[in-house]
C-alpha positions as CSV (number, residue, x, y, z in Angstrom):
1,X,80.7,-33.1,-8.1
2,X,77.8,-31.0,-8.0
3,X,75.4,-33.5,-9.1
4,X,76.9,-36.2,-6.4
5,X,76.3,-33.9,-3.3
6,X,73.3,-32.8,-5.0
7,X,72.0,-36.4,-5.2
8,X,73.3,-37.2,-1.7
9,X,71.2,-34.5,0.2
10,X,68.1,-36.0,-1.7
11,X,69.2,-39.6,-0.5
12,X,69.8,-38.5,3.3
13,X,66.0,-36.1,3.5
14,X,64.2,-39.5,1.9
15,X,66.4,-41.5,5.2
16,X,65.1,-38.7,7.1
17,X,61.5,-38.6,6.3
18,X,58.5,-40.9,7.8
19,X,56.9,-40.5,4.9
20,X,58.1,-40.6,0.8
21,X,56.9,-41.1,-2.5
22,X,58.7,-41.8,-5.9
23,X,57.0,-41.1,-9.3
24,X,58.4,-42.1,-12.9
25,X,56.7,-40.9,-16.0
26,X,57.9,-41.3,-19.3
27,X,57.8,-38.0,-21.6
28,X,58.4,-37.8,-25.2
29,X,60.1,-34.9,-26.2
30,X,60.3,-33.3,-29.9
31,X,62.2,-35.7,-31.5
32,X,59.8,-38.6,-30.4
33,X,62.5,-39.9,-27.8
34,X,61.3,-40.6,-24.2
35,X,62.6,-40.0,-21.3
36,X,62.1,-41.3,-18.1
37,X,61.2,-38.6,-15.4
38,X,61.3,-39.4,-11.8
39,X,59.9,-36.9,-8.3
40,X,60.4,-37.8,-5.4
41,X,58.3,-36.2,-2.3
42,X,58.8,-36.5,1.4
43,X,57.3,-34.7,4.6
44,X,60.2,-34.6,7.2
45,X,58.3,-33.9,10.3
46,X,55.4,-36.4,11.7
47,X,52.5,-34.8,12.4
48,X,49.9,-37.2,13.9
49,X,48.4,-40.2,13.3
50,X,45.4,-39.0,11.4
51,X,47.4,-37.2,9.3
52,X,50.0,-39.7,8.7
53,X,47.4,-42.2,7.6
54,X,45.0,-40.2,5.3
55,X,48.3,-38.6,3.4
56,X,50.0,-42.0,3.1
57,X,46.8,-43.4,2.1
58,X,46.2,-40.9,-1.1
59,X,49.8,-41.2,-1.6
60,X,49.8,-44.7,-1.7
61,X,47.4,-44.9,-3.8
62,X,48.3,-42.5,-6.5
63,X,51.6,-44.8,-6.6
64,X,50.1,-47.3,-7.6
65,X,48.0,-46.1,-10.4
66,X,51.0,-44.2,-11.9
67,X,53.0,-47.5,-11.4
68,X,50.2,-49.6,-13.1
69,X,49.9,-47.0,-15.8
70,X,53.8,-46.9,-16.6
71,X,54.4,-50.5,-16.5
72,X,51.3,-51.0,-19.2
73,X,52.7,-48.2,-21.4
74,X,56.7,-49.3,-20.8
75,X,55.4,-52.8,-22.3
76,X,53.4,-51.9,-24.8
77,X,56.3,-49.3,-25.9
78,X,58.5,-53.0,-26.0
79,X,55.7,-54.7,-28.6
80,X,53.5,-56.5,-26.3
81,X,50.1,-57.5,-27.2
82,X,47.7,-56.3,-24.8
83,X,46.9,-60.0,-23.5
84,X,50.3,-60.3,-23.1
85,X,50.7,-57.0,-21.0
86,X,48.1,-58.3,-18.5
87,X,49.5,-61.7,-17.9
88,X,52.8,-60.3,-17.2
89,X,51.3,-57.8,-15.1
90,X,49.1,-60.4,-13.0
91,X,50.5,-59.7,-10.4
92,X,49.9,-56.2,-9.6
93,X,46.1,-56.7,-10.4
94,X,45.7,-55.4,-13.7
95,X,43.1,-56.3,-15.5
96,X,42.2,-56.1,-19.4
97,X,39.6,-53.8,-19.5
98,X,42.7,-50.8,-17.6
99,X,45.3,-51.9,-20.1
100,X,42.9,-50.9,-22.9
101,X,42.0,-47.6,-21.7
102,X,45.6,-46.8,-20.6
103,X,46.7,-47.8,-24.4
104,X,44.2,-45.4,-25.8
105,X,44.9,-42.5,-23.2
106,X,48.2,-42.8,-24.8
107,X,47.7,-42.9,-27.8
108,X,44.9,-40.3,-28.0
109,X,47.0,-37.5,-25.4
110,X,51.0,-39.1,-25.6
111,X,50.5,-39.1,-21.8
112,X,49.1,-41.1,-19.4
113,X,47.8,-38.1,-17.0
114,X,44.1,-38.5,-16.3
115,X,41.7,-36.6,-17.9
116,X,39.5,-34.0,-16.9
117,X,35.9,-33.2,-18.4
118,X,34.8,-36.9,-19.3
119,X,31.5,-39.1,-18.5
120,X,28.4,-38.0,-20.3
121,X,27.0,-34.3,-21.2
122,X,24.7,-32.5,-18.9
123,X,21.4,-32.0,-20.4
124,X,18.9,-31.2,-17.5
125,X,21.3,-28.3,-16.3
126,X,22.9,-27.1,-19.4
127,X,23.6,-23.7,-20.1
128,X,20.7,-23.6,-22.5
129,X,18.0,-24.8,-19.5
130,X,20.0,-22.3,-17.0
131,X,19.7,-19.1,-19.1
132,X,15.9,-20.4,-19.7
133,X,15.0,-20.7,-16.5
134,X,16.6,-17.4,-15.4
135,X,14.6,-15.4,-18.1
136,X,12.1,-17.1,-16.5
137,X,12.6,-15.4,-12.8
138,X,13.5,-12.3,-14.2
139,X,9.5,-11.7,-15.8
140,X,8.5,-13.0,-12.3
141,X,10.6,-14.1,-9.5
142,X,7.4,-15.4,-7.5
143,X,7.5,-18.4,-10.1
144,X,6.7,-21.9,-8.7
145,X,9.8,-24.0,-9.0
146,X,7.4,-27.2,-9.6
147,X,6.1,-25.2,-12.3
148,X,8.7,-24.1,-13.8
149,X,9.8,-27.9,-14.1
150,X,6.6,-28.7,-15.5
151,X,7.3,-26.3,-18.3
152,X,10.8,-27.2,-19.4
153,X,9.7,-31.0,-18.9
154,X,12.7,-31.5,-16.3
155,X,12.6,-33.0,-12.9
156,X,11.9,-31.0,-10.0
157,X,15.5,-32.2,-8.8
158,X,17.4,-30.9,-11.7
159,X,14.9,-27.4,-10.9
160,X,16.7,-27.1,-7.4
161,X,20.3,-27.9,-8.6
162,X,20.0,-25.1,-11.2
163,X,18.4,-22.2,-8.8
164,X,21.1,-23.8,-5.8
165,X,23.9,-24.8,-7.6
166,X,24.1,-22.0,-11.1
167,X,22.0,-19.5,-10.3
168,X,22.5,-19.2,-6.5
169,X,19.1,-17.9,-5.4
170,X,16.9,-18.7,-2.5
171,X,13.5,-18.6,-1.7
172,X,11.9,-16.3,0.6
173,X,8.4,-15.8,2.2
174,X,6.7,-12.6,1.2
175,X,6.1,-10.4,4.5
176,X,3.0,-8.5,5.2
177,X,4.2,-5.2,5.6
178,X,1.9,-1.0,5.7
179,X,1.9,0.4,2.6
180,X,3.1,3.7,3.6
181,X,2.8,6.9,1.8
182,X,6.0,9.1,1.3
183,X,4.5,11.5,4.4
184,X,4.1,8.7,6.7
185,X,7.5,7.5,6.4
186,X,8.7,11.1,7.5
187,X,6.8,11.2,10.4
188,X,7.6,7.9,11.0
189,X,11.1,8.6,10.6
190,X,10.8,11.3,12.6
191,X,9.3,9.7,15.8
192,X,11.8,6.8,15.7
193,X,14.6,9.6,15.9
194,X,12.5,11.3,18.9
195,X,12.6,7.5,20.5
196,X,16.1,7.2,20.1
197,X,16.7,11.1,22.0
198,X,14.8,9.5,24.4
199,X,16.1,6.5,25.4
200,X,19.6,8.0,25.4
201,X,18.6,10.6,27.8
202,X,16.4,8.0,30.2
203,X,13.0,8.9,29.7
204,X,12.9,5.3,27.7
205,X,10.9,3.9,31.1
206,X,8.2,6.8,30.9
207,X,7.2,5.9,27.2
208,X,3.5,4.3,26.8
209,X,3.3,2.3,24.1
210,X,-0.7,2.0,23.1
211,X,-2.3,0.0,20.3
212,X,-5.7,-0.2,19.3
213,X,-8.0,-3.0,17.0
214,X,-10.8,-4.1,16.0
215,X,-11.9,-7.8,15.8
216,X,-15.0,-8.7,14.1
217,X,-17.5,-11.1,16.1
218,X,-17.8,-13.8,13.7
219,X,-18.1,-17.4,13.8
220,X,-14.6,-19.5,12.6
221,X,-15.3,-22.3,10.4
222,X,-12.6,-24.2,9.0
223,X,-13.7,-25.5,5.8
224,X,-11.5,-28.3,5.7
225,X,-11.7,-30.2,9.2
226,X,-15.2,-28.6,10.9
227,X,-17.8,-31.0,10.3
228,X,-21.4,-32.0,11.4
229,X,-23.4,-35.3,11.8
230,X,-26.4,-35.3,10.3
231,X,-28.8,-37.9,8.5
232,X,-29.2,-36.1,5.6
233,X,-28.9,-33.1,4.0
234,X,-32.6,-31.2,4.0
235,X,-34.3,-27.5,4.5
236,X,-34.7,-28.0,8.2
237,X,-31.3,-28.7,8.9
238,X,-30.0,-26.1,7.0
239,X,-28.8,-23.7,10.0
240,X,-26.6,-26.1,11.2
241,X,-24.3,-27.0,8.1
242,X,-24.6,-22.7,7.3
243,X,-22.0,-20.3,8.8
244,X,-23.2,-17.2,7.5
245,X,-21.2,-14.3,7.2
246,X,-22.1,-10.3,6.3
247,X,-20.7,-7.2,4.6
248,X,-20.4,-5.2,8.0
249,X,-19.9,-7.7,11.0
250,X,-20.4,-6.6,14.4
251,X,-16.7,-5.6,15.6
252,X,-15.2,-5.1,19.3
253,X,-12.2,-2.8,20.0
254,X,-9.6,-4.0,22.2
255,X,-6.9,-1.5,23.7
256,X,-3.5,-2.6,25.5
257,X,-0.7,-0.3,26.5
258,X,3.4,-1.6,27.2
259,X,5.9,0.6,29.0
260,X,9.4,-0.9,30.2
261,X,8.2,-2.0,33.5
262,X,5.0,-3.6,32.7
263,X,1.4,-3.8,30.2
264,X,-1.7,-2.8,30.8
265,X,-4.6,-5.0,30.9
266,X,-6.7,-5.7,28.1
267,X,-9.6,-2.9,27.9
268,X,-12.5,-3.7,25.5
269,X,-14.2,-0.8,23.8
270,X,-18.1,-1.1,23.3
271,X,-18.8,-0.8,19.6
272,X,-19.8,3.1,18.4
273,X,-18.1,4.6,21.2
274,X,-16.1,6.8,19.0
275,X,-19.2,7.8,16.7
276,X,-21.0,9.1,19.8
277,X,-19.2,12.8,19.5
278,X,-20.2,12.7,15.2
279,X,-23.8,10.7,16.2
280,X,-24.8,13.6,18.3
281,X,-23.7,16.4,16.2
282,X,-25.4,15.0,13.0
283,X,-28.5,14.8,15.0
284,X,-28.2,18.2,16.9
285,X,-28.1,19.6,13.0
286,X,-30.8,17.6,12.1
287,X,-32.9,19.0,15.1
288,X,-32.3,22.6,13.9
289,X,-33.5,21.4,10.8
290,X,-30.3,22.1,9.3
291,X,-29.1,18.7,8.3
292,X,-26.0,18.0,6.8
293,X,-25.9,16.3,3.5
294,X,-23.9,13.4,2.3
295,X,-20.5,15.2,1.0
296,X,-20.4,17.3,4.0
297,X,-20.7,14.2,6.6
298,X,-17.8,12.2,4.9
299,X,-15.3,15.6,5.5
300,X,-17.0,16.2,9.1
301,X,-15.6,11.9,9.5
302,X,-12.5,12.6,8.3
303,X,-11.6,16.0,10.0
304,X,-13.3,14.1,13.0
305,X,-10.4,11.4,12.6
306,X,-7.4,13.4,11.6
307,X,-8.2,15.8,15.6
308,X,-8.2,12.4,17.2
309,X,-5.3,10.7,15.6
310,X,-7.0,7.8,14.1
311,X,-5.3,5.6,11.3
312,X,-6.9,6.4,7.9
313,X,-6.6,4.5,4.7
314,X,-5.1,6.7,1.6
315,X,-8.0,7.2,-0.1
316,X,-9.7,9.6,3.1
317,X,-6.5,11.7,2.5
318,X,-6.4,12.0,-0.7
319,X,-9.8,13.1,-0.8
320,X,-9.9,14.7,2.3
321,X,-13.2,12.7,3.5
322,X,-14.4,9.7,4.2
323,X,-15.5,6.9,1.8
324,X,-18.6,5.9,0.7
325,X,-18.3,2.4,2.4
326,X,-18.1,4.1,5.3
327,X,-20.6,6.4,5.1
328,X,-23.2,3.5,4.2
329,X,-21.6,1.7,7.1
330,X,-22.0,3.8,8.9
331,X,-26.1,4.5,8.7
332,X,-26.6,1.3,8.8
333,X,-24.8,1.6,12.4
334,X,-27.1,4.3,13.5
335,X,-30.3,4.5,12.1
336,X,-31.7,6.8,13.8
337,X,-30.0,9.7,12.2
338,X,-31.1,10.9,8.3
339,X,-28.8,12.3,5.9
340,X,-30.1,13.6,3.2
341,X,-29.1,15.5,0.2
342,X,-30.5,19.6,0.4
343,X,-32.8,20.7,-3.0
344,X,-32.6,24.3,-3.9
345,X,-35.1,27.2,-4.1
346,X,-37.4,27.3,-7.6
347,X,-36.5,30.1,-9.1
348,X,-40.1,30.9,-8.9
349,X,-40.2,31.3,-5.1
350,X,-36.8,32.7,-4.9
351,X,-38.2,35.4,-6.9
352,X,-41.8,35.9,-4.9
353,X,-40.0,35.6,-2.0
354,X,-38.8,39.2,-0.9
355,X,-39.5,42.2,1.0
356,X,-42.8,43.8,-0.6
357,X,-44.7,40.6,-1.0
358,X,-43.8,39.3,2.7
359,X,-45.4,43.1,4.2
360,X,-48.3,42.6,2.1
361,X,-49.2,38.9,3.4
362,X,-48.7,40.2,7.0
363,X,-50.5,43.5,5.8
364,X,-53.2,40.9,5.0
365,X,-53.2,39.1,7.8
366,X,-53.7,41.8,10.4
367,X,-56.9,42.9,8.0
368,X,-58.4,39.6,8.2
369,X,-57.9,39.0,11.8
370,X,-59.0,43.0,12.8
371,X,-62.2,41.7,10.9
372,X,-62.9,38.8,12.7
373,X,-62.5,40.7,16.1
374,X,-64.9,43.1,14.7
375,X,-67.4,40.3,13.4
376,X,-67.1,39.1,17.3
377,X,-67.5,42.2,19.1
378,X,-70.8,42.9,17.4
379,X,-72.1,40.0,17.5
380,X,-72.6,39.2,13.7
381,X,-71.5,36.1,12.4
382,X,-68.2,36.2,10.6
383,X,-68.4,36.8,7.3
384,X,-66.6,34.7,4.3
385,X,-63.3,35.9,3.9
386,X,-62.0,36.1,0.5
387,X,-58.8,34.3,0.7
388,X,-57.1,36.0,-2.5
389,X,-57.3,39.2,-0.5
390,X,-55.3,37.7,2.2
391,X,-52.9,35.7,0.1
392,X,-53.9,32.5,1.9
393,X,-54.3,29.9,-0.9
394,X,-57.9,28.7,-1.7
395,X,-59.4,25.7,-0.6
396,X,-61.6,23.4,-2.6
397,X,-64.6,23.5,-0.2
398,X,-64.7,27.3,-0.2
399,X,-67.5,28.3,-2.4
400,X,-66.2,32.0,-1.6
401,X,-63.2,31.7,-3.3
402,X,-64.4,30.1,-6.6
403,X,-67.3,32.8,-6.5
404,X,-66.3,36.0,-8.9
405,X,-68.5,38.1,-7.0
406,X,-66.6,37.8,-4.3
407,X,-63.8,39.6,-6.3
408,X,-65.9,42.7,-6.8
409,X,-64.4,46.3,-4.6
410,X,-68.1,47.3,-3.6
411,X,-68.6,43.7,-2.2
412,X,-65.9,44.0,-0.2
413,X,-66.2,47.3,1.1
414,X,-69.9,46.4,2.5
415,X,-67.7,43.7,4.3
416,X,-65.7,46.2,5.9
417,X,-68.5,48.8,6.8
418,X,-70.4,46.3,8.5
């Protein structure tokens, strides 16, 4: 009773339906005996047109293929040849080439269920070539995919599918970017947190934004596409196929500024503007003959730098002055000023150089020239003066000062009386 009401519901949802499928598939079980299973499907509702064709479509079509495959299997099963099988089955479209592979599906499997995993083995993408090339991004992930192909000796297609499709990576541009040191991303940290304050309390519209650079005034060639008609390639027309180029170009400085309502115009900086303030002080030294040397420049730059909030690269702070580059940059800039490294004393004239020796050289003076006064006033000539006496080094031409005599006390005292 059960199994009649049972099989009457199924028989009154299939009336029901639009659309309905029935599948049979024969099953062994343990004892080698098949049995004939049949499902049955159905969709009670309609739900378009689209819908209704695409599902009856698949539908359709798996029916058929399971009907084609159980009818080959249910004949073959009865002792039928395979030639036999297909002329009987002529009808239906089945050809010899399906009732062979459905025969061995069977016989390989016991079922006629497709199966999964066939057709050939991967060789470009295998797991082998995956985990090779993804050693090979690990050492360096800036590796050329072209390249990487070249070295595996796989196509450049097979490349792709592996970084797409296994290892799921994509390639990105490398972005310029400051190299910032651990103190400049406080500060920078910092000022955006400052910005923020400000904008959520409204000052955002009184905020100058200024930016400074320099461009060097160079000719642009473009190697590739510039060109230039000429006969022939000689000496005199050498200028025109030569763009020179040098280690310190001639630069320009342009300044802008940006606030919420509007920009500033463009303001171009004459060159050396900012070395005027350092140009005058080097030479100021150098006029009270108190130059500065090398060494002490570079700091004097970089202190110059750090009061007026200019950009320095990392190697001015860690040293705390400029570089050398700079420095000979610099000179070459303005060659008017020296700068010259300072020698030390001898020890010699560090030694002869205190307070005895420099009252007798003055002592010595003040003799000699109360002497020639005297010489005047009489009306004498002026007698030699012995320059050892005075401390005033000898001369060459001065016989007096190579002459002994002229050493003698007496001598010199007759020079005094007269």
């Amino acid at each position: 009773m059960l199994a009649t009401e049972t099989k009457k519901k199924i028989v009154d949802e299939i009336k029901e339906a639009k659309i309905y499928t029935v599948m049979a598939d024969p099953t062994p079980d343990i004892s080698h005996q098949y049995d004939m299973s049949t499902v049955l499907e159905n969709q009670k509702t309609y739900t378009g047109h689209q819908k209704h064709l695409r599902i009856g479509q698949i539908e359709k079509k798996l029916f058929v293929m399971e009907f084609k495959r159980n009818s080959v299997i249910a004949l073959y099963l009865a002792g039928k040849s395979q030639s036999a099988i297909v002329r009987e089955l002529e009808h239906i479209k089945v050809n010899r080439k399906f009732v062979y592979r459905t025969i061995n599906r069977y016989n390989e499997t016991g079922s006629v269920v497709k199966r999964y995993g066939g057709g050939p083995k991967k060789t470009a993408t295998s797991p082998e070539m995956v985990r090779k090339v993804k050693k090979r991004l690990e050492q360096n992930p800036r590796r050329s995919g072209n390249q990487m192909a070249k070295e595996l000796n796989i196509s450049q297609s097979s490349i792709r599918r592996i970084l797409q499709n296994e290892l799921q990576v994509k390639a990105y541009k490398k972005q310029k970017a400051h190299d910032l040191t651990p103190n400049q991303k406080k500060v920078r940290f910092e000022r955006a947190k400052e910005l923020l304050r400000l904008a959520a309390s409204g000052e955002f519209p009184n905020i100058v934004f200024s930016d400074e650079k320099n461009f060097p005034i160079e000719q642009f060639v473009n190697t590739q596409n510039d060109r230039v008609y000429l006969t022939e390639r000689t000496y005199e027309n050498l200028k025109h196929r030569l763009v020179t180029r040098s280690n310190y170009p001639s630069q320009i400085m342009v300044w802008a500024a940006v606030t919420a309502t509007g920009r500033s115009p463009l303001v171009f900086i004459e060159p050396g503007v900012k070395e005027t303030t350092l140009c005058d002080y080097l030479q100021t030294c150098a006029n009270l003959h108190h130059g500065l040397p090398p060494k002490a420049a570079q700091s004097l730059a970089y202190e110059l730098a750090v009061a007026n909030n200019i950009q320095v690269s990392d190697s001015w702070s860690t040293n705390k002055m400029a570089g050398e580059d700079w420095l000979t940059a610099f000179l070459k800039r303005n060659k008017n000023i020296s700068i010259k490294t300072t020698k030390s004393t001898s020890i010699s004239r560090a030694m002869g150089f205190n307070k005895p020796v420099v009252n007798m050289f003055f002592d010595n003076c003040f003799s000699a020239f109360n002497l020639t006064q005297k010489a005047y006033s009489l009306g004498n000539s002026i007698p030699p003066i012995n320059r050892k006496c005075v401390g005033i080094p000898p001369l060459e031409s001065d016989d007096s000062c190579l002459d002994d005599s002229n050493d003698d006390p007496d001598s010199v005292a007759e020079h005094e009386q007269a």
